[in-house]
C-alpha positions in Angstrom: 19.7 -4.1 9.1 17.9 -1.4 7.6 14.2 -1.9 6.4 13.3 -1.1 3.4 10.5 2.0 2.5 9.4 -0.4 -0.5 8.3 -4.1 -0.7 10.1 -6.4 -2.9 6.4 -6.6 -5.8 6.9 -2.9 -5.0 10.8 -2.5 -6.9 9.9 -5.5 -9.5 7.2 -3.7 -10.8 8.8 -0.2 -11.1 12.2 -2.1 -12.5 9.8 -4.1 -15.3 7.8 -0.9 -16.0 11.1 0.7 -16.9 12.0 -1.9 -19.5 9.1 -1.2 -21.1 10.0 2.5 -22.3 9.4 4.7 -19.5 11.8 7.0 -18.4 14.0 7.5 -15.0 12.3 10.8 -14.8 8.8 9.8 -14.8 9.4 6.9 -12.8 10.9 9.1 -10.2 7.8 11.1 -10.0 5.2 8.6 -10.1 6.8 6.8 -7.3 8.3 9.2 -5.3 11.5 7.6 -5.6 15.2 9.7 -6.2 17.1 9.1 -9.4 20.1 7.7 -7.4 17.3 5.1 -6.0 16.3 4.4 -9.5 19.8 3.7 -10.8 19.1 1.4 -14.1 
């Protein structure tokens, strides 16, 4: 199995920073993370 680049605090933080308003976009770029990563 493949590891993962990001720990598990790592995605439940960007996921609960995204419910509060910020968009896919900046999230992408703040995290250096696709938008087919950040699929929400």
């Amino acid at each position: 199995m493949k590891k993962s680049r990001f720990t598990d605090e790592q995605i439940v933080a960007t996921l609960r920073e995204s419910e509060t308003g910020t968009t896919t976009a900046e999230l992408c770029r703040k995290y250096g993370i696709s938008n087919n990563t950040l699929y929400i």
